[in-house]
DSSP file (Angstrom, degrees, kcal/mol; ACC not computed):
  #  RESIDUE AA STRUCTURE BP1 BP2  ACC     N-H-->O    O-->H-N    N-H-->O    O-->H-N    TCO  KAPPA ALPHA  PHI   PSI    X-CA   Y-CA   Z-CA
    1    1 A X     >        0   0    0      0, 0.0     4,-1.1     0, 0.0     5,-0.1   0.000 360.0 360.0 360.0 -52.8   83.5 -149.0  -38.3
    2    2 A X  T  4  +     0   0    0      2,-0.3     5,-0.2     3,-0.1     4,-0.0   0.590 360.0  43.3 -31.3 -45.6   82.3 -145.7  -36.4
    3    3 A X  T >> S+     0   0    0      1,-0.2     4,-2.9     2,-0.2     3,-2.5   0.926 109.3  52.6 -96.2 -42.1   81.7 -143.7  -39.5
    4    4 A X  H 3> S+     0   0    0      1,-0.2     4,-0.5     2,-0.2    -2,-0.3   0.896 119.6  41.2 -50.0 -36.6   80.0 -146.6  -41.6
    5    5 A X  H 3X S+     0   0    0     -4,-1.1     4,-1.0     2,-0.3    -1,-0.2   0.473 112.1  52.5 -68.1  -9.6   77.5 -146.7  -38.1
    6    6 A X  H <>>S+     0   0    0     -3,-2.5     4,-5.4     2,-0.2     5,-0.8   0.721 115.6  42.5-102.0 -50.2   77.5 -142.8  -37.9
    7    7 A X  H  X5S+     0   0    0     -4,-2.9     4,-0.6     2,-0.2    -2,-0.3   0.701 113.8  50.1 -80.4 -10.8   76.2 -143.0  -42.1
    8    8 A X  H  X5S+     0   0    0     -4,-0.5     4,-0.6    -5,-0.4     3,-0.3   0.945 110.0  52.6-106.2 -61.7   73.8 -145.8  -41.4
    9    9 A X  H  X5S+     0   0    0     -4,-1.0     4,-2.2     1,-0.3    -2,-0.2   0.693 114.6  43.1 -32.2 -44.0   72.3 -143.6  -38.2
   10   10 A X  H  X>S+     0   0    0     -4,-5.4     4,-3.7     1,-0.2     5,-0.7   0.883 111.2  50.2 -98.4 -25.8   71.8 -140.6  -40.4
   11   11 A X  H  <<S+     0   0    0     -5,-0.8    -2,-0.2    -4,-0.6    -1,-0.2   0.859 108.5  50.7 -82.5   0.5   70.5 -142.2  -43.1
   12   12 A X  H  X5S+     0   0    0     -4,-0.6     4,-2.9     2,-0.2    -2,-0.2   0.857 112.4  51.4 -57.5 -56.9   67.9 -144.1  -41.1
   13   13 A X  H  X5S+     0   0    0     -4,-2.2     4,-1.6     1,-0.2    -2,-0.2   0.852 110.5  46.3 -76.3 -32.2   67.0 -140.7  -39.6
   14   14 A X  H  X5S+     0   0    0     -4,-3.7     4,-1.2     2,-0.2    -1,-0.2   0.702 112.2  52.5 -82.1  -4.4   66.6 -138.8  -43.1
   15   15 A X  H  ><S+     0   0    0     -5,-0.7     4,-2.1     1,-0.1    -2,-0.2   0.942 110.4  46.2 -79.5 -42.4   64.6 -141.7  -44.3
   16   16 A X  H  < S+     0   0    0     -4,-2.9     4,-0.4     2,-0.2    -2,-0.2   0.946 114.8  50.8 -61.5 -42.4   62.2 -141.4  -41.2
   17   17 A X  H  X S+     0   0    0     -4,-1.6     4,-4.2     1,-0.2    -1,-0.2   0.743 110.7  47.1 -83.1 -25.8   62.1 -137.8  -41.7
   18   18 A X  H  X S+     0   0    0     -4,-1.2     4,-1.3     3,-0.2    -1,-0.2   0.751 109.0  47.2 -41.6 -59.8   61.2 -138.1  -45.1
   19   19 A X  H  < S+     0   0    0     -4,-2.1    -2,-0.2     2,-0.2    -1,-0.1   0.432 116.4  55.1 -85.2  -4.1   58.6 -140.5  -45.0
   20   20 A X  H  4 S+     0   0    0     -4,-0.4     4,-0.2     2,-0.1    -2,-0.2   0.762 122.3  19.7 -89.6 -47.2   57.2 -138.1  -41.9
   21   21 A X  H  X S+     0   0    0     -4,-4.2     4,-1.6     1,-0.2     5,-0.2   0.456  98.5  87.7-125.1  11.4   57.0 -135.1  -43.4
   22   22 A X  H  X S+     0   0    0     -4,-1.3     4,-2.0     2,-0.2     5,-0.2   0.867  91.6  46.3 -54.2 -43.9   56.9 -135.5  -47.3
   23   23 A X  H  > S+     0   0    0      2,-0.2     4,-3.0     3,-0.2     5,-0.3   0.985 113.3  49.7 -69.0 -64.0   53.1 -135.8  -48.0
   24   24 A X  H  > S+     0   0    0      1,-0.2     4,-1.5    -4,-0.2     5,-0.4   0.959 120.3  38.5 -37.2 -57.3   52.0 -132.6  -45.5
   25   25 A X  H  X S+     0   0    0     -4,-1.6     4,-0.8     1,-0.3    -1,-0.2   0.923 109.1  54.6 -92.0 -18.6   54.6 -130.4  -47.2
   26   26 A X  H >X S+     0   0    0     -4,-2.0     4,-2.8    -5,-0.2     3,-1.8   0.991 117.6  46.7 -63.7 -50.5   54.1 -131.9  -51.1
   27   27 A X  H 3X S+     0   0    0     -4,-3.0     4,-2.8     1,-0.3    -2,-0.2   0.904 112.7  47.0 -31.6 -65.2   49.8 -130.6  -49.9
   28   28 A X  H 3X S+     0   0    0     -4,-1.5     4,-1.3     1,-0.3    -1,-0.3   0.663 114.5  45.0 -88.3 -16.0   51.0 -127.5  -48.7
   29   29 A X  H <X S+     0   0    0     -3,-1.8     4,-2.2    -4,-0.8    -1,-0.3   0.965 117.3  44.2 -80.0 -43.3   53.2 -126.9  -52.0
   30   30 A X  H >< S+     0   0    0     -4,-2.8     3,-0.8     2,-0.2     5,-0.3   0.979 114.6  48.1 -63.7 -47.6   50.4 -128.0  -54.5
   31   31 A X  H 3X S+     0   0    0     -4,-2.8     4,-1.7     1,-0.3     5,-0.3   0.941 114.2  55.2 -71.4 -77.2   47.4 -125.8  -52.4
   32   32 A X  H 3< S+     0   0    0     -4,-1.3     2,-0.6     2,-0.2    -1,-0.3   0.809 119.0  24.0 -53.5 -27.8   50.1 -122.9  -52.6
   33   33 A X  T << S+     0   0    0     -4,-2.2     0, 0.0    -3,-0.8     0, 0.0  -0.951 120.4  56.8-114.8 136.4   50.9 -122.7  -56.5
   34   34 A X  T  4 S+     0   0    0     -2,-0.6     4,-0.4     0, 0.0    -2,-0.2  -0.765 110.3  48.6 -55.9 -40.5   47.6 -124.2  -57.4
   35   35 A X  S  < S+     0   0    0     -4,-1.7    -2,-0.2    -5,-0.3    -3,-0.1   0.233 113.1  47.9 -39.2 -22.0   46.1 -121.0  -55.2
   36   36 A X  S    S+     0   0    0     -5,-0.3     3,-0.4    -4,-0.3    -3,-0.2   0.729 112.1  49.5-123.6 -46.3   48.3 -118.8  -57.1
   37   37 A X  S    S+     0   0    0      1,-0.3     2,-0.2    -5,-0.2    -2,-0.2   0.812 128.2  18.7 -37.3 -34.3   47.4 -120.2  -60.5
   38   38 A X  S >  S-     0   0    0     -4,-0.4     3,-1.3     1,-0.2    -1,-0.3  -0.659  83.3-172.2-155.5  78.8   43.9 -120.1  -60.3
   39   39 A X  T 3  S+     0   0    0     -3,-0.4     2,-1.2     1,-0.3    -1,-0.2   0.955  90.6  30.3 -46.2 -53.4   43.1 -117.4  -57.1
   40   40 A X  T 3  S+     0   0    0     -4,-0.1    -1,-0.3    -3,-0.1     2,-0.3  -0.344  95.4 131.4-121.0  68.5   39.9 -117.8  -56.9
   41   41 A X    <   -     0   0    0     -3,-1.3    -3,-0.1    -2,-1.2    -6,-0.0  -0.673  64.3 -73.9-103.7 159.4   39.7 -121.6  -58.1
   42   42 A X        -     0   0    0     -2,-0.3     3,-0.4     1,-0.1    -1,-0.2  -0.124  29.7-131.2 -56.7 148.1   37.7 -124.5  -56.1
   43   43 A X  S >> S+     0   0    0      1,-0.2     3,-2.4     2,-0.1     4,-0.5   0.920  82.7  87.9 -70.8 -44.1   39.0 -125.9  -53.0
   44   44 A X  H 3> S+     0   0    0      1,-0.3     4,-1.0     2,-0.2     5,-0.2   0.368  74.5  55.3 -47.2 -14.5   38.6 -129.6  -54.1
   45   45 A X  H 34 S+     0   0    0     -3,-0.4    -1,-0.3     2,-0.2    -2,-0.1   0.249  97.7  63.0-124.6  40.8   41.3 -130.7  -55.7
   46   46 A X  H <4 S+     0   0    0     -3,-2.4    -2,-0.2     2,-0.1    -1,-0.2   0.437 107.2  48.6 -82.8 -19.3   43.6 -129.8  -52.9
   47   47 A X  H >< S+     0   0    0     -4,-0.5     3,-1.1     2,-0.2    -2,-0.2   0.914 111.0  49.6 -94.3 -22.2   41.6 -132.4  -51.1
   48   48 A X  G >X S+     0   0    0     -4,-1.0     4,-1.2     1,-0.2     3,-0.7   0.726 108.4  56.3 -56.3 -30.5   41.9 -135.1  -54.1
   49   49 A X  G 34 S+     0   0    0      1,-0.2     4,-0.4     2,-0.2    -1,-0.2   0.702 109.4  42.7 -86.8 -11.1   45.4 -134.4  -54.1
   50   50 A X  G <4 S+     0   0    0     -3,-1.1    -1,-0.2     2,-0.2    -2,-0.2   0.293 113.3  48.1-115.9  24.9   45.7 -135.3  -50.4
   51   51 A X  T X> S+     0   0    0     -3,-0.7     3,-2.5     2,-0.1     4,-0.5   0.773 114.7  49.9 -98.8 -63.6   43.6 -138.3  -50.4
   52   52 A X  H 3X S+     0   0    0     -4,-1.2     4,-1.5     1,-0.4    -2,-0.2   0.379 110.8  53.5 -88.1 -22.1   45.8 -139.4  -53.7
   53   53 A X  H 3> S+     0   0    0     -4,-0.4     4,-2.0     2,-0.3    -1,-0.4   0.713 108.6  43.1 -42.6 -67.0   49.1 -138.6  -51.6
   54   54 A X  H <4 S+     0   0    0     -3,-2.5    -2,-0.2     2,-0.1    -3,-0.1   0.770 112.4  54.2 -87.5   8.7   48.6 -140.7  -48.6
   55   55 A X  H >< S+     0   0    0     -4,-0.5     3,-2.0     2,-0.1     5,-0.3   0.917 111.0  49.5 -89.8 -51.5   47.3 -143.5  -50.9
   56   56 A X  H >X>S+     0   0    0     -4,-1.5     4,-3.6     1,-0.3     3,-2.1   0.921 117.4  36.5 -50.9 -55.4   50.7 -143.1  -52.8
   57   57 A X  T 3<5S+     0   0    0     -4,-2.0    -1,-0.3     1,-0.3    -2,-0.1   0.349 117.9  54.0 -88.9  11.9   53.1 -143.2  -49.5
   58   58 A X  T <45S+     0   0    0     -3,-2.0    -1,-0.3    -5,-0.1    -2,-0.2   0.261 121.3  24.9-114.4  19.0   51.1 -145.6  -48.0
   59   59 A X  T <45S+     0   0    0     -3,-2.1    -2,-0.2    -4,-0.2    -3,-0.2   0.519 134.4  17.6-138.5 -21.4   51.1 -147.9  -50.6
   60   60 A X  T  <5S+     0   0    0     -4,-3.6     2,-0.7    -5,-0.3    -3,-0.2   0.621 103.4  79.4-132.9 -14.0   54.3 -147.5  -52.9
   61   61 A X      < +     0   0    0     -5,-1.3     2,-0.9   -42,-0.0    -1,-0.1  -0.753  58.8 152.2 -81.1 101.1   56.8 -145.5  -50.8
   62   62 A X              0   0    0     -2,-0.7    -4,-0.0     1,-0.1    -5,-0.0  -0.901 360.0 360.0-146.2 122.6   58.3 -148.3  -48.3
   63   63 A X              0   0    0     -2,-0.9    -1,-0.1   -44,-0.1   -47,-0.0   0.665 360.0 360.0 -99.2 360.0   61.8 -147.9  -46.8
């Protein structure tokens, strides 16, 4: 009873944490190797990739 409560507690909390910090750190991954591909590449489609990001987890990611 305890551990099944203990395993429903933490997976609650990696689902919250998940759904907190997954879009910020998928940005920060694409802008870094997109930055390192193509140094002296435009800034704009790190911002199309983080409009296109919170339209994805705010529309199809749902716990």
């Amino acid at each position: 009873m305890m551990m099944s409560f203990i395993k429903r507690a933490l997976l609650w909390l990696f689902q919250q944490l998940i759904s907190l910090y997954a879009p910020p750190l998928c940005i920060v991954i694409f802008a870094v190797v997109f930055f390192q591909i193509f140094p002296e590449g435009p800034v704009w489609p790190v911002g199309i990739f983080a409009v296109l990001m919170i339209i994805i987890f705010g529309r199809y990611v749902k716990w």
